[in-house]
C-alpha positions as CSV (number, residue, x, y, z in Angstrom):
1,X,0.0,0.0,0.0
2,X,2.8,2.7,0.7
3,X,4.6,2.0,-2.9
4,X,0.9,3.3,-4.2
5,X,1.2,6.3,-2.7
6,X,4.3,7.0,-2.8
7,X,4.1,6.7,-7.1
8,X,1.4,8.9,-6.7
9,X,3.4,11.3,-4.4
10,X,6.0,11.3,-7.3
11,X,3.9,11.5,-10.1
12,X,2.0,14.6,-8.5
13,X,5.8,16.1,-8.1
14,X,6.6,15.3,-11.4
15,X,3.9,17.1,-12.7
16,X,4.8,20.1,-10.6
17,X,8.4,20.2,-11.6
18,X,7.2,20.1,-15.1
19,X,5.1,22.7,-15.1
20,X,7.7,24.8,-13.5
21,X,10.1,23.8,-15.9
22,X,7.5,25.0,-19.0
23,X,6.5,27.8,-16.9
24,X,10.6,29.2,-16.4
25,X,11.4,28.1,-20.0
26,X,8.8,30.1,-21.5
27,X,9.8,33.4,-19.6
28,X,13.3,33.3,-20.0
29,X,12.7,32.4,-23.9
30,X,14.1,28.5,-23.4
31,X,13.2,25.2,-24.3
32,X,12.4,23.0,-21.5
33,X,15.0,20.9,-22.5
34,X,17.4,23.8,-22.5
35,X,16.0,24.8,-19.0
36,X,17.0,21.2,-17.5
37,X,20.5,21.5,-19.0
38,X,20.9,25.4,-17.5
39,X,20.1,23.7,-14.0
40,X,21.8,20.3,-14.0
41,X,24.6,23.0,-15.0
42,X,23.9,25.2,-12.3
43,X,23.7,22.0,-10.2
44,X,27.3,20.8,-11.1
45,X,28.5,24.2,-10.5
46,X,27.6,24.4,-7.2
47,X,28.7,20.6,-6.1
48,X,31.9,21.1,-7.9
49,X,34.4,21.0,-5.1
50,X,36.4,24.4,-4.6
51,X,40.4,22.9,-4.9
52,X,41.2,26.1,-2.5
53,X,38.9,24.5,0.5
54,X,39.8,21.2,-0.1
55,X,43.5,22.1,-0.1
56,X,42.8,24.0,3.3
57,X,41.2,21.5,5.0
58,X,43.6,18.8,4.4
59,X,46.1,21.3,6.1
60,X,44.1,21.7,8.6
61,X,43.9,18.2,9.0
62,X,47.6,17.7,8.8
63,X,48.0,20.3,11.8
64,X,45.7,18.8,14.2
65,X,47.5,15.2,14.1
């Protein structure tokens, strides 16, 4: 019984994230297609690990031992 709602859950937030897709592609002039690449970019952008913080952290790291 919970698998049922749940699909249902995901469809109704499917639907939703469509609509926002259409709705954001049509004012900024896009595709929706185009839209989904702009935030999966946006999305690796903002998960890409800084090298800078990574680099400071590991020396932190090293000073604490």
């Amino acid at each position: 019984m919970g698998g049922k709602k749940s699909r249902v859950r995901s469809f109704k937030c499917d639907e939703v994230l469509w609509q926002a897709l259409q709705d954001a592609a049509d004012r900024g002039g896009r595709t929706v297609s185009d839209q989904i690449r702009f935030l999966l970019e946006i999305g690796l952008c903002l998960r890409e690990p800084d090298p800078t913080v990574g680099a400071a952290k590991a020396r932190e790291a090293g000073r604490r031992k």
